[in-house]
ZAMARGU-4260 file (C-alpha; in steps of 0.2 Angstrom, whole numbers, plus 5000, padded with zeros to 4 digits):
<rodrens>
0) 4996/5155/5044 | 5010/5162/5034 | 5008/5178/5025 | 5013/5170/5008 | 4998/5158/5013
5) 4988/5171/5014 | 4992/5178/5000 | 4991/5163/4992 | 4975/5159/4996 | 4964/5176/4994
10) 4974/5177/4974 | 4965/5158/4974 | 4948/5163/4979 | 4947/5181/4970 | 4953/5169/4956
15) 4939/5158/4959 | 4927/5172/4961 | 4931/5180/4946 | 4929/5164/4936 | 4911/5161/4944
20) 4906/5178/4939 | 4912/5175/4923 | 4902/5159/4920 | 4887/5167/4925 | 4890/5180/4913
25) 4896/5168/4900 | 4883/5153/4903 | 4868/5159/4893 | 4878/5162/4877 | 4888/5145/4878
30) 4871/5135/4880 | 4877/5125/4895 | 4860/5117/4903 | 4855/5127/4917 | 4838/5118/4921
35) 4834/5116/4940 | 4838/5099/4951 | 4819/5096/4953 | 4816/5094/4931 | 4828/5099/4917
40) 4825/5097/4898 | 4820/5084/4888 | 4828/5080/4870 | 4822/5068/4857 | 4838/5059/4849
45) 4843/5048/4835 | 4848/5032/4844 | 4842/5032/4863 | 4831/5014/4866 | 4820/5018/4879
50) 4826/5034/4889 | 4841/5040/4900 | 4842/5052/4913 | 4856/5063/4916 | 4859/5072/4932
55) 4878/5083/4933 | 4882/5087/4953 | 4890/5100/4958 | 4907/5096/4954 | 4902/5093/4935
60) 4901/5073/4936 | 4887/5067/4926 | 4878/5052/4933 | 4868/5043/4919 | 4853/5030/4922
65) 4848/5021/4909 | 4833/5007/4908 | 4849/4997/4894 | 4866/4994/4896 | 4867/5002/4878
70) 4858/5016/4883 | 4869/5018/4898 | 4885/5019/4885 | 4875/5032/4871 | 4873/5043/4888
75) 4893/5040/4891 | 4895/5047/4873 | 4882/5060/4873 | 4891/5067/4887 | 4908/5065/4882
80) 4903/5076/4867 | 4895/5089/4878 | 4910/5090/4890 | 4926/5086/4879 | 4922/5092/4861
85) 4936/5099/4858 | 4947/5085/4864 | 4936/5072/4857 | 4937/5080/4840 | 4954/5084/4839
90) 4961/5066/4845 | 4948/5059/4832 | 4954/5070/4819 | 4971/5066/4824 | 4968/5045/4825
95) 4959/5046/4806 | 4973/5056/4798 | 4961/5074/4795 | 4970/5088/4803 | 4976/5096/4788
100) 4957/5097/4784 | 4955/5110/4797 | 4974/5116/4801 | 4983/5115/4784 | 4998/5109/4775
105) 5009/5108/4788 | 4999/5095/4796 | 4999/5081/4781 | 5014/5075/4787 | 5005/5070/4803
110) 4989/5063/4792 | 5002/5053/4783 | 5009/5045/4799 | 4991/5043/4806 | 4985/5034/4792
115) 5001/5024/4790 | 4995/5016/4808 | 4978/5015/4807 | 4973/4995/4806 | 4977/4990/4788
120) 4967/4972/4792 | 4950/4967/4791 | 4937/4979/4800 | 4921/4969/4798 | 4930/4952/4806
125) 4936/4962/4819 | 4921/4969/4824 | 4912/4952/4820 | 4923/4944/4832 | 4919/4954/4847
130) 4910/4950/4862 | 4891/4955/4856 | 4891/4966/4872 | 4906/4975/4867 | 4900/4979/4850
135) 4881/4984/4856 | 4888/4994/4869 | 4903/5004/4856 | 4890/5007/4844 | 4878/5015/4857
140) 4892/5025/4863 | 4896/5031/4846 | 4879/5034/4842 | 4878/5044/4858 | 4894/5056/4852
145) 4882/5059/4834 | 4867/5063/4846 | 4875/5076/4854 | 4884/5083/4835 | 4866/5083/4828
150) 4861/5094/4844 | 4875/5106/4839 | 4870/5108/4822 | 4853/5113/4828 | 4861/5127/4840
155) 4880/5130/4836 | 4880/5139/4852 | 4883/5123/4860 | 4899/5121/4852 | 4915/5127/4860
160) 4922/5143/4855 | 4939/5136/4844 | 4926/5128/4830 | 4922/5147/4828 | 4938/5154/4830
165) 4947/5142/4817 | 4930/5141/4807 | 4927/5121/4805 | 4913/5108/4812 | 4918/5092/4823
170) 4919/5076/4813 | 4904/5061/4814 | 4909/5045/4820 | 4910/5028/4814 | 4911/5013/4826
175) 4923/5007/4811 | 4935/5022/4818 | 4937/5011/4833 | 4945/4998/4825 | 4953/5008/4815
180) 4963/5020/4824 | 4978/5009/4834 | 4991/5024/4835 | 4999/5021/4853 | 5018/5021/4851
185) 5024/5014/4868 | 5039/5007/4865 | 5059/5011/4863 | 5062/5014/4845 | 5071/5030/4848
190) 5082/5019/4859 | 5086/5006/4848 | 5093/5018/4836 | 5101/5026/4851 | 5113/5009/4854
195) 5115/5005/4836 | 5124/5022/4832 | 5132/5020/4850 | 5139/5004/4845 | 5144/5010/4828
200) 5157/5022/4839 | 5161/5010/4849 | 5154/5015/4866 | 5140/5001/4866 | 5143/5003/4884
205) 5138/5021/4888 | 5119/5019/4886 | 5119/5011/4901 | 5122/5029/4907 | 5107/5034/4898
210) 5096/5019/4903 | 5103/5004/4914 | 5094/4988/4909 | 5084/4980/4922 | 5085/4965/4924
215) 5106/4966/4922 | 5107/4962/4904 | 5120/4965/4893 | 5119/4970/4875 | 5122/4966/4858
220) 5120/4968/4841 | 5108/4958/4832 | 5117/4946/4817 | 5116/4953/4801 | 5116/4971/4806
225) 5126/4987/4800 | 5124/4999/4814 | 5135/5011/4806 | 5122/5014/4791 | 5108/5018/4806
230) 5102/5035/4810 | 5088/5046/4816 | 5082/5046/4801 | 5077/5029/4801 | 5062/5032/4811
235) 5055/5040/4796 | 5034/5041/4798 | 5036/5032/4814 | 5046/5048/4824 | 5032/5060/4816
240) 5020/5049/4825 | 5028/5053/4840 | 5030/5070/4838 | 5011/5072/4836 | 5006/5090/4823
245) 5016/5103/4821 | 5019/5119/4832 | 5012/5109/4847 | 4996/5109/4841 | 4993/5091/4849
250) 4991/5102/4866 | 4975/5109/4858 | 4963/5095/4865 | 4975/5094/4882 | 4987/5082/4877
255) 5005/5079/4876 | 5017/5081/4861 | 5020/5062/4861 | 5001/5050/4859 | 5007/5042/4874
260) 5024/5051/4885 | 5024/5035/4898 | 5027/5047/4912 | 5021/5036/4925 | 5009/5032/4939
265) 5006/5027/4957 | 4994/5014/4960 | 4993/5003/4978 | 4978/4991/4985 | 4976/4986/5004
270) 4969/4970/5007 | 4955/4971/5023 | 4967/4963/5037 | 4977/4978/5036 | 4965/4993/5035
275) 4955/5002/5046 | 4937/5000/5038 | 4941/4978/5037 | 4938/4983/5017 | 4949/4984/5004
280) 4955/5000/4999 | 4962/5004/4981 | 4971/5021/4976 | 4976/5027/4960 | 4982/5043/4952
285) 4988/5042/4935 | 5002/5053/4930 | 5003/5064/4913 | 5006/5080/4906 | 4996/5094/4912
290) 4984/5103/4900 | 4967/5110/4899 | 4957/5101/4896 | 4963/5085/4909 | 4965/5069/4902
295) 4951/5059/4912 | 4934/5065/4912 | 4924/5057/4927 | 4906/5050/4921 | 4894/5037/4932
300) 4886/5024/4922 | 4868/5016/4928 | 4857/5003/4922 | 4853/4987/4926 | 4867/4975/4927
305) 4879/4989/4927 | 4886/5002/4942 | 4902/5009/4937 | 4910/5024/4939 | 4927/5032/4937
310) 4938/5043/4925 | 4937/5041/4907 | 4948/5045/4892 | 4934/5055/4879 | 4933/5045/4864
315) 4936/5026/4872 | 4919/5021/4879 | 4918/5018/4896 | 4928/5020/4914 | 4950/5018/4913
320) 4951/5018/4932 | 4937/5017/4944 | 4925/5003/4952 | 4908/4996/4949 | 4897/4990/4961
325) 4907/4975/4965 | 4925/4979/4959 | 4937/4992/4960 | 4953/4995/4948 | 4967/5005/4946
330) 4981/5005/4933 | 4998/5011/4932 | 5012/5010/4915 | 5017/4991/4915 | 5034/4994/4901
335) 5032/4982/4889 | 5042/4985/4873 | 5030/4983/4860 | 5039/4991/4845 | 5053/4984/4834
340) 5061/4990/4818 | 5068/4980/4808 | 5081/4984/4794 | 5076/4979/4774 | 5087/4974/4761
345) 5079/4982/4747 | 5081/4978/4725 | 5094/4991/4719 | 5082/4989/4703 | 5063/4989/4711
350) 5066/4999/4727 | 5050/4993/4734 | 5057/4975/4734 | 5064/4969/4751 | 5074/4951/4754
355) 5062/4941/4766 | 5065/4922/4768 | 5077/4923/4754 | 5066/4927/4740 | 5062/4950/4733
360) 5044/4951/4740 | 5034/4969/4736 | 5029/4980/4750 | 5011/4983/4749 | 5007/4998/4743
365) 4991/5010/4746 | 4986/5026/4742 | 4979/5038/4752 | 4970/5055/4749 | 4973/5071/4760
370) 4962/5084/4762 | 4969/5099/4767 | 4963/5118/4769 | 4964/5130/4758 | 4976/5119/4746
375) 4972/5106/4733 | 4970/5086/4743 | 4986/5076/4742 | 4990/5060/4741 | 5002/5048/4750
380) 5007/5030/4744 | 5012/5021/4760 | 5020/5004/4761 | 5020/4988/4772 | 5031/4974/4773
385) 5029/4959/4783 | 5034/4965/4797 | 5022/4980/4797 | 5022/4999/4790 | 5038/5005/4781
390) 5041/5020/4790 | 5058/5024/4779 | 5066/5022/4763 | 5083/5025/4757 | 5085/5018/4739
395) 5101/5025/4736 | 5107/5016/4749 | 5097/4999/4745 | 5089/5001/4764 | 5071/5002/4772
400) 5065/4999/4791 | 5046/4993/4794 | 5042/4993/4813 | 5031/4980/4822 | 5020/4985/4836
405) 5007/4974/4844 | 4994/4989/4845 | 4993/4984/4826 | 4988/4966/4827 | 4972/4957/4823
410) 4961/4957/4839 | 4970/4972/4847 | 4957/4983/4849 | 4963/4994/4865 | 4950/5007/4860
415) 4935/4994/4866 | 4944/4985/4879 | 4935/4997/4894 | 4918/4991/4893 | 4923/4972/4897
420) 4931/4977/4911 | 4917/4989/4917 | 4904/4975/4916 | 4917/4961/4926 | 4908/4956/4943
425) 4924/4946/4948 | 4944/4941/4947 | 4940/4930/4933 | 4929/4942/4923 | 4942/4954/4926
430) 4955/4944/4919 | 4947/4939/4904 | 4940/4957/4899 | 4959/4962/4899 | 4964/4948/4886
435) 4957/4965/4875 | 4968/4978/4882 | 4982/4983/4870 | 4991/4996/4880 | 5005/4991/4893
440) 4996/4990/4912 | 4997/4985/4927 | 4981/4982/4933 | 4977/4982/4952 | 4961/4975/4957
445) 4952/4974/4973 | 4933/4965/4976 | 4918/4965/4989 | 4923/4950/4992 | 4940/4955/5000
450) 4953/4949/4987 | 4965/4959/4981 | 4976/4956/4966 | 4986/4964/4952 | 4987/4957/4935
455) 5001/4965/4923 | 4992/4965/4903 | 4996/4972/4886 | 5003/4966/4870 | 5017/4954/4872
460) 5027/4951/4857 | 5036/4932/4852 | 5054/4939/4848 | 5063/4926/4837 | 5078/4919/4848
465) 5091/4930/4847 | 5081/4946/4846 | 5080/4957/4863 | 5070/4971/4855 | 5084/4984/4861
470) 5093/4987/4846 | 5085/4985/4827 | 5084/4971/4818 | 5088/4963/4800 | 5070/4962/4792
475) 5074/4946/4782 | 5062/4935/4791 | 5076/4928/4804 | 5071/4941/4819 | 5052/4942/4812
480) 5037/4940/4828 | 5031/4921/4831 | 5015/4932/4834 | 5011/4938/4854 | 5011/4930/4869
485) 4997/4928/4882 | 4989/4937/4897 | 4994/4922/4907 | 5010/4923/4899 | 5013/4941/4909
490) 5014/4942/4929 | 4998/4943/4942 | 4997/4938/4960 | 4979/4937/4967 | 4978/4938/4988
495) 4997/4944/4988 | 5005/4935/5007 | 5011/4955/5011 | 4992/4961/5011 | 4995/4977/4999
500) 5005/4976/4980 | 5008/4995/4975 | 5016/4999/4957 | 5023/5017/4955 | 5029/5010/4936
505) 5047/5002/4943 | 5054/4986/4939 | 5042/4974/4946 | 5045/4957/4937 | 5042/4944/4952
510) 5056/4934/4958 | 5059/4917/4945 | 5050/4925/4931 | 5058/4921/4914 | 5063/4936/4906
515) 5073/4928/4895 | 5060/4917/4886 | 5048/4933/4887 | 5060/4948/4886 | 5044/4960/4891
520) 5057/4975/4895 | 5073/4980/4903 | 5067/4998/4904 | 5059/5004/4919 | 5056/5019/4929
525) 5069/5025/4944 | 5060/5016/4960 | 5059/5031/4972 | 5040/5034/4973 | 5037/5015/4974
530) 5051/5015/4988 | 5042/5027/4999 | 5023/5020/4996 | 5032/5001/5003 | 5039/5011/5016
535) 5024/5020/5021 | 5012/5004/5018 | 5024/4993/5025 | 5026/5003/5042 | 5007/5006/5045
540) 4998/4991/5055 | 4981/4999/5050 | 4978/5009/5032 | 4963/5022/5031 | 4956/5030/5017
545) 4963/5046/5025 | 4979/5039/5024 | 4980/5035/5006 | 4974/5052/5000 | 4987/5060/5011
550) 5001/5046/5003 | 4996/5053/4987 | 4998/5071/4992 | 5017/5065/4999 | 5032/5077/4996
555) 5045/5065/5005 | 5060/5062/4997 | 5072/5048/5000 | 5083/5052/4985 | 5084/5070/4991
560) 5086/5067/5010 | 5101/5056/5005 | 5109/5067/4991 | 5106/5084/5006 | 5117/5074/5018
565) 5132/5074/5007 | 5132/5091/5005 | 5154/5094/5008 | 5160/5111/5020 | 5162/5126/5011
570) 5165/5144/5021 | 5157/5155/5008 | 5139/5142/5010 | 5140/5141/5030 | 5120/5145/5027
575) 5115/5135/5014 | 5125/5120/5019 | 5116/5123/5037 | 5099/5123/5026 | 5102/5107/5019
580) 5110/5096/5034 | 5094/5101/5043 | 5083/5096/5031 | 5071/5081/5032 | 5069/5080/5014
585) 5051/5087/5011 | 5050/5094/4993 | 5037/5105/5002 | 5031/5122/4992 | 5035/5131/5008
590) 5052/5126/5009 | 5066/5135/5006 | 5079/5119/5007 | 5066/5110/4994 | 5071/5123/4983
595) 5090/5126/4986 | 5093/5107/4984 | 5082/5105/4967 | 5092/5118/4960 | 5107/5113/4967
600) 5103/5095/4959 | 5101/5101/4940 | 5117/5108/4942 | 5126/5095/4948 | 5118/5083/4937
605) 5124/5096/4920 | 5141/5096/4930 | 5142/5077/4931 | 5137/5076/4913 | 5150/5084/4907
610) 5162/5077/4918 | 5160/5057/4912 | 5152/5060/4894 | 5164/5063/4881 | 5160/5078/4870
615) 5159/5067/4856 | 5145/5057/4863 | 5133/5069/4871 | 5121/5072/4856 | 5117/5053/4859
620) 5119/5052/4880 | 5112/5070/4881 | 5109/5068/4902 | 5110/5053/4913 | 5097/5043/4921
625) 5094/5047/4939 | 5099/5034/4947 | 5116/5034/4939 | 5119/5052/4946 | 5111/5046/4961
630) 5125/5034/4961 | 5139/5042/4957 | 5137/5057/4970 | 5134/5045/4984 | 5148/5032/4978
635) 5158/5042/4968 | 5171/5030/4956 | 5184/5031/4943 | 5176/5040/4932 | 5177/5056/4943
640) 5197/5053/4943 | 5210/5046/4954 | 5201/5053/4969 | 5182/5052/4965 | 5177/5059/4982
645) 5187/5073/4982 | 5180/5078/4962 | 5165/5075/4970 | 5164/5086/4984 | 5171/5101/4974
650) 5158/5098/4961 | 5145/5098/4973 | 5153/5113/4980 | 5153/5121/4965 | 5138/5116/4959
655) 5132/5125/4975 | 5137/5141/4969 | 5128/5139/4955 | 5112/5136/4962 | 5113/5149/4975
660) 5118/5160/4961 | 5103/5155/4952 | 5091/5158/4966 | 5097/5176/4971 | 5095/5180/4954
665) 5075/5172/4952 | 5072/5176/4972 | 5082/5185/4981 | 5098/5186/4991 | 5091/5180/5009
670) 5088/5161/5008 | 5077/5163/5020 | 5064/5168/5011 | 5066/5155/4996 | 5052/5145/4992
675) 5050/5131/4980 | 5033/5135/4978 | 5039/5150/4969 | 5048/5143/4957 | 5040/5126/4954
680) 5023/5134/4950 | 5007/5128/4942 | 5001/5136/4926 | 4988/5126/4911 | 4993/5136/4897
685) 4982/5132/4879 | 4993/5129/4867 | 4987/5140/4854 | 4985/5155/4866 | 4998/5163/4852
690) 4982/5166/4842 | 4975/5180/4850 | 4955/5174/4848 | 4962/5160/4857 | 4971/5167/4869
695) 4956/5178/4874 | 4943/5165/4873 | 4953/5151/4883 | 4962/5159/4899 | 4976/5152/4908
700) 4973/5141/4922 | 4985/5144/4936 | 4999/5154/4937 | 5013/5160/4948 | 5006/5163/4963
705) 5000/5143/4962 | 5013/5135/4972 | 5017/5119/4968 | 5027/5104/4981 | 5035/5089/4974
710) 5047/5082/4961 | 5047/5070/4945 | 5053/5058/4962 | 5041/5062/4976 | 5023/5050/4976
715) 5015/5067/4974 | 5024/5066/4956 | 5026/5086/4950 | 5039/5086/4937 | 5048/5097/4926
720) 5060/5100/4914 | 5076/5111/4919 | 5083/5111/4902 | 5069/5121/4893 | 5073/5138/4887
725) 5058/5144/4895 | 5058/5158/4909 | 5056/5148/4923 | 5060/5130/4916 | 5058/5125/4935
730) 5037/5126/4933 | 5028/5109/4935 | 5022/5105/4919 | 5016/5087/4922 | 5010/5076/4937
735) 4994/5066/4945 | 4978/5076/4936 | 4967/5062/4942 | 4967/5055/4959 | 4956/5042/4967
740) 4954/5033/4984 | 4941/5018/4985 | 4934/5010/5000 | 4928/4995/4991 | 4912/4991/4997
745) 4907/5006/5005 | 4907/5015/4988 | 4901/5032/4995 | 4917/5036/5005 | 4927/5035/4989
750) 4937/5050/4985 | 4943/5057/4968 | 4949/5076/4960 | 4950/5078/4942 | 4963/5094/4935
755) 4957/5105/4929 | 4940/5102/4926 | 4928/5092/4920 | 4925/5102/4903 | 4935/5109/4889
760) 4923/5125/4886 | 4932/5140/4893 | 4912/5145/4898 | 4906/5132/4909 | 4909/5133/4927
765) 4921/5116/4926 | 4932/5122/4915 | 4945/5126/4931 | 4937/5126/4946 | 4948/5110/4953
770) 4964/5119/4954 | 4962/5125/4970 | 4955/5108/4978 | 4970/5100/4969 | 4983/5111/4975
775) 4980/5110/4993 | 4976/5092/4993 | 4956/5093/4996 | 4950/5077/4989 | 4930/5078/4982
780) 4918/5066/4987 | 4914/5053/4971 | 4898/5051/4975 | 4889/5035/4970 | 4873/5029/4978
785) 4855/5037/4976 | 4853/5043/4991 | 4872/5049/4990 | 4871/5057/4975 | 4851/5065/4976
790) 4856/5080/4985 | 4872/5086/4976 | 4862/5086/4960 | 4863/5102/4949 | 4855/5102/4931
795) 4846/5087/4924 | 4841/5081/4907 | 4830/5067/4899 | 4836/5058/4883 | 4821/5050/4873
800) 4820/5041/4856 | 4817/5051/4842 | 4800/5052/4835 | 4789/5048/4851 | 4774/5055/4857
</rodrens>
């Protein structure tokens, strides 16, 4: 073993030590359960039917049996609560509009976008026009989330410490809140006022350096539209909604800035002719920010007629990815553009009159009312049009832009869609329960019958003709919706002729489909990961479970392998030119050419920047996409002069300096001793750490000496951002915090890990204790049977209706 390993590894198990002590220190005071395998509390609560069990093994999952289906999902709630309080309460807060309640005045603006978004239809027809299951089930699970509140009220001690520190209570639920709250901006607005202002300077045909369109499409500007009067500032209500609060507060609860950053995933399902166990296998590991607490919280559901387990999102009832006892799923970003704006005409007399159809109609207007800390309430009058919110106004210059979004639809209810799909038994079942699910998916699917399948779902919307959705649109009723299309309007495959269907998020719209009558998108992600999943899938005869947790854990690199090769002579680099020719493109932490090259690629992709975009355009193509740069350093063009391979091998050249200059500075001078690792380091900061109470009461996970491999481009996806003005902007700051292989059928060999930890409570023992297991690629048993599960068991408690003997 190496001595950096070493090192590595006795910081990783002091560090672990240290936490454990300082959970046992710690657990009394946090009232975590501490009750032995063999008994365990027992707790009368509002809600429960009959009585549930829950059992937590060692790794913090909690396996809940129920004598109902219901009860199964109050115990899903209950437990979410317990584990994620903070998370859960902040996204509800956040969902409802009630931040400034608790935070203050600089988060009304954010109320105001919330509630601009929330569903502005008819709650009770909604909720009345559920499956009965679905409803029973979402108010058991909401019940379950007030069981657990009324438990805190009769000892605060189980609440986390920032209730304390910022002095407030979590909010009570409502299973009206899960119709209401819709907020899931998915789509390309930004970008559609990106072309508009493009094509108002006459360089339409530069986005394509930002995004090219897939499939090959070409652009142009809607009928009717003045792209010269739109600007940023169009996006109005709808760009604070991406934003999130202020001062990245939305990082409180462990999320990212924007509701939903699209960052990707990997996902890919073996049929049984070619694996080694003549089962299926499905793998899974979604892709997101990183921050404490994790986005999924794993949670196993028992009562007769249901068996499911798998991670959840806290606040959404029921299992995201995850199997049952007959079906196993996994999902990955499906980019289907399902947000439009569109411009208004408004009356120079009554500036809340726009011309639809021909004819001055009013917006709709309502009223809101703020509550805010330590202030008076305020009140915001927000406005809709047929189209949807008004998100901007400008009656000086007669204008106003409404978005449509298909998350705000009648029947869109993306909150509830989870619980269908947890009870399916089959393909069909499957595919029905996703006729609820609003948010853009692929969906892979395997059974115990041996059938594989993927099924791409989410809001599609009817553009008018004419309408692509890539620029904005005049909002007079000629570019308005014709409604959404259908899930069988979308692409799925069932037993696919290959024997495996894998979606890392890139353009995967089958051969013959019609994107021009449905124009789901022409923005997808760069194909690299996908590539090397085929190529790894493709060139096995025989795939194991083993297998497909190592593929997940894979630093190979195609793009970097190919870019490393170019590398041009230069006698003041004989040794770094040497490091890179003998690569084999493994973004490994150990390597010292993984971390000469990903240097030496964010130079040359600033250098290539400025080489091909004007000055003049750069605050609208502010970097280029990957495979652009990809493409002009391995076919170099015009654009880089009258001799393009010439410019670019003295700009790789220089661009070589550069990184070798930059890596003597950060590690040294002998490149021997480089490491990515040491740069591309894993640390879960909270983002309110500034606040001292904070900072003391929720440590770091992580930090330097955690050595991360992979790139935004490797399957084991590890991303981060070069351009931050941070010190060390090359630190991995997002990536796959939930990973999960499933033998289908043989449910106990299924694999999982679950960054950080399965609870947001700096106190219990959960709180971090993954990092290590996730770092070096130690997958955890997700156990599922009795017998599996009996002896892993840690703490149980009994749930009972209120009032019994």
């Amino acid at each position: 073993m190496k001595r950096t390993d070493k090192r590595l590894n006795v910081l990783i198990s002091n560090s672990s030590l240290s936490l454990r002590r300082r959970h046992v220190l710690l657990a009394g005071a946090a009232g975590l359960l501490t009750a032995c395998a063999t008994g365990g509390p027992v707790r009368r609560v509002r809600g429960v039917r009959s009585s549930i069990e829950i059992a937590d093994d060692r790794f913090g999952v909690p396996h809940i049996r129920a004598a109902s289906v219901e009860d199964a999902y109050f115990g899903d709630g209950y437990v979410a609560a317990r584990d994620r309080l903070l998370q859960l309460d902040f996204d509800h807060r956040q969902g409802l509009g009630a931040l400034a309640a608790v935070f203050g005045a600089a988060f009304v603006p954010s109320d105001t976008a919330s509630r601009l978004f929330q569903f502005q239809g008819d709650v009770e027809a909604e909720l009345d026009a559920l499956d009965p299951r679905v409803r029973a089930c979402a108010q058991a699970y909401v019940d379950g989330i007030n069981a657990f509140l009324d438990a805190t009220e009769r000892d605060p001690a189980l609440l986390p410490p920032i209730f304390d520190i910022f002095g407030y209570r979590p909010l009570r639920w409502e299973l009206r809140d899960l119709i209401r709250v819709r907020a899931e901006a998915t789509g390309n607005t930004k970008a559609e006022i990106r072309r508009a202002r493009l094509a108002a300077r006459g360089a339409l045909d530069m986005d394509a350096l930002m995004r090219p369109l897939e499939p090959a499409w070409t652009l142009r500007v809607p009928d009717g539209l003045d792209v010269h009067a739109v600007s940023e500032a169009d996006l109005g209500w709808f760009g604070v909604l991406q934003k999130g609060p202020p001062s990245g507060a939305a990082h409180a609860a462990g999320r990212p800035v924007q509701r939903r950053a699209n960052e990707g995933s990997n996902a890919w399902v073996v049929a049984p002719g070619r694996t080694t166990t003549g089962r299926p296998i499905l793998a899974n590991d979604p892709h997101l920010d990183f921050g404490q607490p994790g986005p999924r919280h794993v949670v196993h559901l028992t009562a007769p007629g249901l068996d499911v387990i798998g991670g959840g999102l806290p606040g959404m009832p029921g299992v995201m990815q995850g199997h049952n006892d007959r079906i196993a799923w996994g999902r990955t970003n499906f980019h289907i553009d399902q947000e439009d704006l569109f411009v208004l005409r408004t009356d120079p007399a009554r500036p809340d009159h726009y011309l639809h159809h021909g004819e001055w109609v009013p917006m709709v207007a309502r009223t809101v009312t703020i509550a805010v800390k330590d202030a008076p309430d305020q009140t915001a009058t927000l406005h809709f049009a047929a189209q949807g919110p008004v998100i901007s106004q400008d009656p000086a210059h007669h204008r106003a832009v409404a978005v449509a979004a298909t998350w705000l639809a009648p029947g869109a209810n993306g909150l509830l869609a989870n619980i269908g799909i947890n009870l399916a038994r089959d393909w069909t079942e499957f595919r029905q329960a996703l006729r609820l699910h609003t948010s853009p998916t692929n969906f892979l699917y395997a059974d115990v019958d041996g059938h594989i399948g993927w099924q791409a779902a989410g809001g599609l919307p009817a553009r008018a003709s004419g309408h692509d959705g890539l620029m904005p649109a005049p909002g007079d009723g000629r570019y308005d919706w014709r409604g959404l299309q259908t899930l069988d309007d979308l692409p799925h495959v069932l037993d696919p002729a290959p024997g495996w269907f894998a979606s890392s998020n890139q353009m995967n719209l089958p051969p013959g489909y019609d994107q021009t009558a449905h124009r789901v998108s022409f923005e997808w992600s760069p194909p690299y990961r996908y590539q090397r999943v085929a190529q790894v899938l493709t060139a096995r005869e025989k795939t194991s479970v083993a297998d497909c947790a190592a593929l997940q854990h894979d630093t190979q690199s195609r793009l970097a392998r190919e870019i490393a090769a170019l590398v041009p002579d230069a006698p003041d680099l004989a040794a770094e030119t040497a490091l890179l020719r003998g690569w084999d493109g493994n973004v490994a932490a150990d390597s010292a050419a993984a971390a000469l090259y990903e240097v030496w690629w964010t130079e040359m992709g600033r250098a290539l920047h400025e080489r091909i975009v004007p000055e003049k355009l750069r605050d609208l193509v502010p970097e280029l996409f990957v495979t652009v740069t990809e493409g002009l350093l391995t076919a170099p063009d015009a654009r880089l002069g009258s001799d393009p391979v010439a410019a670019r091998d003295m700009l790789m050249i220089a661009a070589l300096r550069a990184a070798k200059a930059e890596l003597t500075r950060r590690l040294g001078g002998d490149a021997a001793t480089w490491r990515w690792g040491a740069l591309h380091s894993v640390t879960i900061r909270h983002s309110l750490a500034r606040v001292p109470q904070v900072a003391a009461a929720y440590p770091p996970v992580g930090g330097p000496a955690f050595a991360s491999g992979g790139d935004a481009y490797t399957v084991q996806a590890r991303w981060y951002d070069a351009s931050r003005k941070v010190a060390n902007p090359y630190e991995a700051t997002g990536g796959a915090s939930y990973l999960m292989v499933c033998d289908v059928g043989a449910w106990d060999n299924a694999l999982y890990l679950n960054l950080p930890g399965q609870s947001d409570d700096p106190r219990s023992p959960h709180y971090d204790d993954v990092l290590p297991d996730w770092l070096a690629g130690r997958m955890r048993p997700m156990l599922f049977s009795a017998p599996a599960i009996a002896p892993h068991i840690t703490t149980r408690q009994k749930l009972l209706p209120e009032g019994g003997a």
